[in-house]
N, C-alpha and C positions, 0 to 999 in steps of 0.2 A: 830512461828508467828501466828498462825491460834490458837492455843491454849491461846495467848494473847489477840487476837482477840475477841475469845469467852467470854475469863475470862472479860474482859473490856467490854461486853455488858451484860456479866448474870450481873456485877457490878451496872451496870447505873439499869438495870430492876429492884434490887432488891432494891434500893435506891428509886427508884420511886415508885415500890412498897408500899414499907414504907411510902412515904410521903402520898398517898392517902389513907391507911387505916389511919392514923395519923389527914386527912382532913376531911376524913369520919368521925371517931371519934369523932373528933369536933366539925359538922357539928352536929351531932344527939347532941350532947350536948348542943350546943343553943337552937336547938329546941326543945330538955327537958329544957330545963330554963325555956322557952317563956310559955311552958304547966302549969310548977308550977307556973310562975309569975301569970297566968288566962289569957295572951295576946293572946291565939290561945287556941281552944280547944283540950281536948287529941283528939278526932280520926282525929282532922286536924294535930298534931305535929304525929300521926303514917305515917298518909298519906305523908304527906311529906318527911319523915325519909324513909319513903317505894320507894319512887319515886326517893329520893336523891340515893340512896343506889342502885337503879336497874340502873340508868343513870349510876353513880361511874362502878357498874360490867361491864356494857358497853363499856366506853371507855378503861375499862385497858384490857378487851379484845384484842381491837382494836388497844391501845398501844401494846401490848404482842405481837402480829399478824405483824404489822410493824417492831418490834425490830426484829421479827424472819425472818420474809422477806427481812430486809436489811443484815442479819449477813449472809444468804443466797447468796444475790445479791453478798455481799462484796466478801464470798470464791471463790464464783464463776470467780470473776473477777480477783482474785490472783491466782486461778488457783490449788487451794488449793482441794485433793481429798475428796471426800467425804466419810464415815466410812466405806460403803457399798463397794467403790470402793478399798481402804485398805483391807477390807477384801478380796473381788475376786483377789486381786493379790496376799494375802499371799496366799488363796490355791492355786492357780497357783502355786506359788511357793515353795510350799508341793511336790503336784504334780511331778512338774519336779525334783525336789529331788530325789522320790521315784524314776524314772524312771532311773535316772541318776546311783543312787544304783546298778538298778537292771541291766544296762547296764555293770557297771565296773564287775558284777559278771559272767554276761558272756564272758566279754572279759577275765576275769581271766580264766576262766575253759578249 
């Protein structure tokens, strides 16, 4: 479940993703038009492109940050462990493995 979980939000992220470099994209492409049309000049269509593009990194930030704070919120409330917590119980359970070995050997002897 928690593996669908994940896969269904790296999904949506990477889709979103795509749509804002795809918006960006376009974005600088108008306003390289506006520059050749003569309707703005070059260092006002960089400046813009420059300011467009640092907001854009901004919120996909801030999108990325959210999607990962809820996929967090989500496992948490499913109750879902987490990799770290997976891990300390397999070696736990190494652990008592080994111990369990080495108990049958002395009850053999």
């Amino acid at each position: 479940m928690a593996e669908n979980i994940s896969e269904y939000a790296r999904k949506v992220l990477d889709e979103s993703r795509s749509a804002v470099q795809k918006a960006e994209k376009d974005l600088s492409g108008f306003v390289k038009r506006f520059v050749e049309n003569g309707k703005i000049a070059p260092v006002d269509g960089e400046r813009i492109i420059s300011k467009l593009s640092t907001r854009i990194r901004k919120r996909r930030e801030e999108f990325e940050r959210l999607i990962d704070d809820g996929s967090r919120w989500t496992l948490e409330k499913i109750n879902v462990p987490t990799h770290a917590e997976v891990e300390k119980l397999s070696n736990r359970i190494d652990a008592l493995s080994k111990r369990i070995g080495r108990l049958k050997k002395e009850l053999a002897a």
